[in-house]
C-alpha positions as semicolon CSV with decimal commas, in nm:
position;residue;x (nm);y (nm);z (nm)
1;X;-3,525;6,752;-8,162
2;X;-3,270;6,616;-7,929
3;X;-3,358;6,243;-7,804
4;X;-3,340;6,198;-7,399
5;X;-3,252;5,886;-7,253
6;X;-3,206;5,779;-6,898
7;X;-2,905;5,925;-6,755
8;X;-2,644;5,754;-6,523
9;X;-2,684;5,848;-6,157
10;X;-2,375;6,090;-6,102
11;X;-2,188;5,861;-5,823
12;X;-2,239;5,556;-6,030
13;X;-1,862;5,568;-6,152
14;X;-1,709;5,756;-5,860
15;X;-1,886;5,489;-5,582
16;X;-1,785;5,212;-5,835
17;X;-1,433;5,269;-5,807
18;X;-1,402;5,350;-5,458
19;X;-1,608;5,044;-5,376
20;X;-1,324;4,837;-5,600
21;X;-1,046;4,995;-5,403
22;X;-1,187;4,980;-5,076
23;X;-1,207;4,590;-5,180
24;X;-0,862;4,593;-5,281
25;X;-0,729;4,760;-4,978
26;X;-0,963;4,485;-4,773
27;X;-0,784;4,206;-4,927
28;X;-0,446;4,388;-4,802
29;X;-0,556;4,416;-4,497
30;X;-0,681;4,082;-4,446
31;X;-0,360;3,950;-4,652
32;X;-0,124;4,161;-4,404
33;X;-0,352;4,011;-4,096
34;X;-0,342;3,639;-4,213
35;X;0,069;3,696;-4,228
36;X;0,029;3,848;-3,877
37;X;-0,111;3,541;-3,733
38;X;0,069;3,302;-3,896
39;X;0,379;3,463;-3,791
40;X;0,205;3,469;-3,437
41;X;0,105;3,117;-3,399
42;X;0,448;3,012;-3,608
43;X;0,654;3,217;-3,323
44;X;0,432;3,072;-3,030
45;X;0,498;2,753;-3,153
46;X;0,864;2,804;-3,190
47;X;0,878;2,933;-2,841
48;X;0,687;2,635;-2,691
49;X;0,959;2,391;-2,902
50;X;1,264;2,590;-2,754
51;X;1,118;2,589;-2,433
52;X;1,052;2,196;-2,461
53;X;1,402;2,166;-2,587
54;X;1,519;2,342;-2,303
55;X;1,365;2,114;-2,053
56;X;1,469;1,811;-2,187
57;X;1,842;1,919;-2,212
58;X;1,819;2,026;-1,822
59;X;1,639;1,727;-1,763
60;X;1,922;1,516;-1,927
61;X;2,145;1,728;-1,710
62;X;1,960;1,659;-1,408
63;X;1,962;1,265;-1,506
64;X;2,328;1,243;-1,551
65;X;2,444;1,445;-1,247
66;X;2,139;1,196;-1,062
67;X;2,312;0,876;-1,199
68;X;2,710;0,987;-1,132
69;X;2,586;1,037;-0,735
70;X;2,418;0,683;-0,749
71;X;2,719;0,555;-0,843
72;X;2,916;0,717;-0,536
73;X;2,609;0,564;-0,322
74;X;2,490;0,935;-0,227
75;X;2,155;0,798;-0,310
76;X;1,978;1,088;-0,147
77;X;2,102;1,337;-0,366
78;X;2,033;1,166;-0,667
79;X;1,688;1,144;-0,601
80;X;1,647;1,531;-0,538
81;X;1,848;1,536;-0,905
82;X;1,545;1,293;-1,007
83;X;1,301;1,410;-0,888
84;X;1,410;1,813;-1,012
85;X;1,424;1,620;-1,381
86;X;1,023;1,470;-1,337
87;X;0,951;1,794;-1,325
88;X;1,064;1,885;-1,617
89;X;0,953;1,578;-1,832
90;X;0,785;1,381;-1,580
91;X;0,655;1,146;-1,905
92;X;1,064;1,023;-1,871
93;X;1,004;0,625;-1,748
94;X;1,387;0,607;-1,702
95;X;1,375;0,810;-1,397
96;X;1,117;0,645;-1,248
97;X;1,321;0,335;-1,310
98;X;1,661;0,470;-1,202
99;X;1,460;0,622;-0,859
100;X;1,290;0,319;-0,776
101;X;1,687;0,088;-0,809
102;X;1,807;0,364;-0,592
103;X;1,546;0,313;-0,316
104;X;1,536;-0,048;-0,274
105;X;1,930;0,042;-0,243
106;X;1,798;0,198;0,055
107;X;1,553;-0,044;0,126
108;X;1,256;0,167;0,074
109;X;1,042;-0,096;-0,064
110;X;0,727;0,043;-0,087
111;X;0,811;0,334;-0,241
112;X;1,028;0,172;-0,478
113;X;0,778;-0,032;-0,611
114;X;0,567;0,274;-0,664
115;X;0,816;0,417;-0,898
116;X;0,880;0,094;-1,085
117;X;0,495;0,106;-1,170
118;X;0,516;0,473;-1,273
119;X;0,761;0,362;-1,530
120;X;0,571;0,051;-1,693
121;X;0,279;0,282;-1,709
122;X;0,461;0,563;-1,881
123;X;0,651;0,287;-2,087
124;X;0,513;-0,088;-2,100
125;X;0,764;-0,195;-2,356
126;X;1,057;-0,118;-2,129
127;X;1,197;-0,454;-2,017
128;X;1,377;-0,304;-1,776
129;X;1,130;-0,135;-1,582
130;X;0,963;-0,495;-1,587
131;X;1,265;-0,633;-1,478
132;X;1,303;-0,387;-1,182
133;X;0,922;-0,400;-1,052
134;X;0,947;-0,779;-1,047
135;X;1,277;-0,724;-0,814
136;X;1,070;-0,482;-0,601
137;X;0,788;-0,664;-0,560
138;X;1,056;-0,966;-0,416
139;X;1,171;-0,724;-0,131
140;X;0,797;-0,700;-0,030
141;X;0,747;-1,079;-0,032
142;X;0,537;-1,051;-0,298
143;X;0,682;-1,375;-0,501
144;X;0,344;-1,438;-0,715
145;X;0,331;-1,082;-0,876
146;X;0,715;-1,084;-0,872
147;X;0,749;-1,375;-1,145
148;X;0,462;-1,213;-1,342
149;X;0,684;-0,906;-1,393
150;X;0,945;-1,076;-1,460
151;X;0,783;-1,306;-1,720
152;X;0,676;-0,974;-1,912
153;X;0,976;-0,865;-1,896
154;X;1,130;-1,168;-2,114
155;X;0,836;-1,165;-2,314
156;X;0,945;-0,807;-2,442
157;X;1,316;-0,953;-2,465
158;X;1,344;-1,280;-2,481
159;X;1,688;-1,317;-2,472
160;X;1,806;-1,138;-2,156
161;X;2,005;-1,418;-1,990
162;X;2,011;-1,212;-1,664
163;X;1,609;-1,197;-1,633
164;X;1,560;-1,600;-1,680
165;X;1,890;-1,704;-1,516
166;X;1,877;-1,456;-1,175
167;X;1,566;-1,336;-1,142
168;X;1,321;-1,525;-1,235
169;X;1,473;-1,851;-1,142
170;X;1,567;-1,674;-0,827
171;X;1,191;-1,613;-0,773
172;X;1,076;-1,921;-0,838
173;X;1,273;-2,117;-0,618
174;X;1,144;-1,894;-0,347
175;X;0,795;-1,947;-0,455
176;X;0,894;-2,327;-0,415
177;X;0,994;-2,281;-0,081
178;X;0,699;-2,049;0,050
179;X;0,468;-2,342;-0,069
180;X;0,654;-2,583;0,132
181;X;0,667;-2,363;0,429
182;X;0,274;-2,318;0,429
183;X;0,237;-2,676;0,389
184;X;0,443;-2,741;0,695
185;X;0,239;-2,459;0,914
186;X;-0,065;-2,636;0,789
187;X;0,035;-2,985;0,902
188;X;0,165;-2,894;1,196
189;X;-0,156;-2,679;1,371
190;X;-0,391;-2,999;1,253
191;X;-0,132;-3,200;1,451
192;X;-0,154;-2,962;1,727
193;X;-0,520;-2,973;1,691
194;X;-0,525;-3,352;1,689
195;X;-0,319;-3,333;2,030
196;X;-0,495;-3,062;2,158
197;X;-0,892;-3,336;2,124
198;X;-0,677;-3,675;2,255
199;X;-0,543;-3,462;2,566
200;X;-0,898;-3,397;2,689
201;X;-1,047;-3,742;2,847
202;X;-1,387;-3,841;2,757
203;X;-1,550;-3,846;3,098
204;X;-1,867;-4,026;3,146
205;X;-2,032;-3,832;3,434
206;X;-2,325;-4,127;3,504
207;X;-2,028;-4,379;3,551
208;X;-2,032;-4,602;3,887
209;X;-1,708;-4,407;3,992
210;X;-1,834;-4,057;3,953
211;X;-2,093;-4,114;4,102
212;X;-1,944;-4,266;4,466
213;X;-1,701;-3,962;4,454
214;X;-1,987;-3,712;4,439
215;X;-2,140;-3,902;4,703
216;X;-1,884;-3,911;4,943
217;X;-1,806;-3,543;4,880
218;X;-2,180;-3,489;4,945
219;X;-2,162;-3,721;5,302
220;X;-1,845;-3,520;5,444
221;X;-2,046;-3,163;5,362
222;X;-2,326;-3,266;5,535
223;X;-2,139;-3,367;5,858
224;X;-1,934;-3,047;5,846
225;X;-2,253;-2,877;5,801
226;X;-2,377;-3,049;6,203
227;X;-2,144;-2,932;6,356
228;X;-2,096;-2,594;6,425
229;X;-1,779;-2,452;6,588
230;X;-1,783;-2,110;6,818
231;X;-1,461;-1,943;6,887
232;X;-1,569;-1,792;7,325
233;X;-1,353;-1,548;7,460
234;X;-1,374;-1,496;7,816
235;X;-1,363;-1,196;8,028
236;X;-1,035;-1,212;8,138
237;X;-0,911;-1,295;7,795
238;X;-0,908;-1,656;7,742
239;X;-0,933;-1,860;7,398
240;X;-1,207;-2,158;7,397
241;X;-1,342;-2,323;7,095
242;X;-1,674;-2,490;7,118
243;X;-1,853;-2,730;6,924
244;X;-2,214;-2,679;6,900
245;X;-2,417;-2,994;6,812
246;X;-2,760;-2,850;6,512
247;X;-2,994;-3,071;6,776
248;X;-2,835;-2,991;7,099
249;X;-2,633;-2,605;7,107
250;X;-2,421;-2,534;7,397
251;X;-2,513;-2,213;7,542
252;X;-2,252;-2,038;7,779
253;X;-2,295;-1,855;8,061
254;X;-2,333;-1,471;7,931
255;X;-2,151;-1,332;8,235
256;X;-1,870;-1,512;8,217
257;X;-1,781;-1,516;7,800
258;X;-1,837;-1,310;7,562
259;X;-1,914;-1,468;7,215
260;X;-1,662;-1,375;6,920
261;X;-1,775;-1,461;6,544
């Protein structure tokens, strides 16, 4: 008598092995997709290098065309050049320093010390940009901030001869005389306002003297004031002045003048 035992289900096997490949073929897929998108982000980044590459060789381009104009003094045109290169790397602090030299060459100090503090922001270790805010800020008259700049500026590099010899002895001496000039304007209005309280007299108004003037003034009002005077033109045209006494008025015929005021 034959023995039974359980039997495997039919699609066991079969669902097995097509379970294994469809696994296999997965892990292709997936394999073939990871290379996909590697290759993707590895030629997006390429792309954004080249592109960056491209901008800064224009933007050198740009710099060097902007500088050879400077040096023919056709400043305008070399900040258009400029300003085309910001936009390109606009992180570049030389530019801003190169623009802002150009416009205080043009005496366009405001906005040249706007683009000297564009480039110590986008580079803070430049002495140069130091250098040319602190000259900058001199054109505005702005001699305190002025020798701070320039101070930073040898404190990056100490040994720039032109900084401590020009510039920042240059400012100081200014500084020197701005001091001296306030001092002056400040003695001179408290001797103007010293002049100004000794030209006024101290007048006592209760004095002896005062008083007899006002007194006198008052006597000649009040005898102006008793006598009235009354201009009479007559009929026939004539002029006559009369003085009427307060106590004792003269009153004119009224057929023969006619009273004028």
């Amino acid at each position: 008598m034959a023995s039974f035992g359980w039997k495997r289900k039919i699609g066991e096997k079969v669902s097995k092995a097509t379970s294994q490949q469809f696994e296999a073929e997965a892990a292709d897929d997936k394999d073939l997709a990871d290379e996909d998108d590697a290759n993707w982000l590895h030629a997006t980044k390429r792309k954004k290098e080249i592109l960056l590459e491209d901008c800064v060789k224009k933007s050198k381009e740009l710099k060097d065309e902007g500088a050879s104009l400077a040096e023919n003094k056709r400043y305008r045109e070399a900040i258009h050049k400029w300003d085309e290169a910001l936009q390109l790397t606009p992180e570049d602090a030389t530019l801003y320093e190169m623009k802002s030299q150009v416009l205080m060459s043009l005496h366009e100090m405001f906005p040249a010390v706007h683009a000297a503090e564009m480039a110590v922001q986008r580079n803070p270790r430049s002495w140069d940009a130091w250098q040319t805010l602190g000259r900058a800020q001199l054109g505005l008259g702005e001699i305190a901030l002025a020798i701070r700049s320039f101070q930073v500026s040898l404190h990056i590099f100490p040994m720039n001869p032109e900084v401590w010899k020009e510039d920042l002895s240059w400012a100081r001496k200014l500084h020197q005389q701005q001091k001296a000039t306030k001092m002056e304007a400040g003695q001179a209005l408290a001797k103007e306002n010293e002049l100004a309280q000794e030209s006024v007299p101290d007048y006592d108004f209760e004095s002896d003297e005062i008083v007899a003037v006002c007194a006198a003034i008052a006597e000649k009002e009040k005898a102006l004031s008793a006598a009235k005077t009354v201009v009479i033109v007559s009929a026939s045209g004539t002029v006559e002045t009369v003085t009427e006494k307060e106590n004792c008025p003269t009153n004119p015929d009224e057929t023969l003048f006619i009273r004028a005021r």
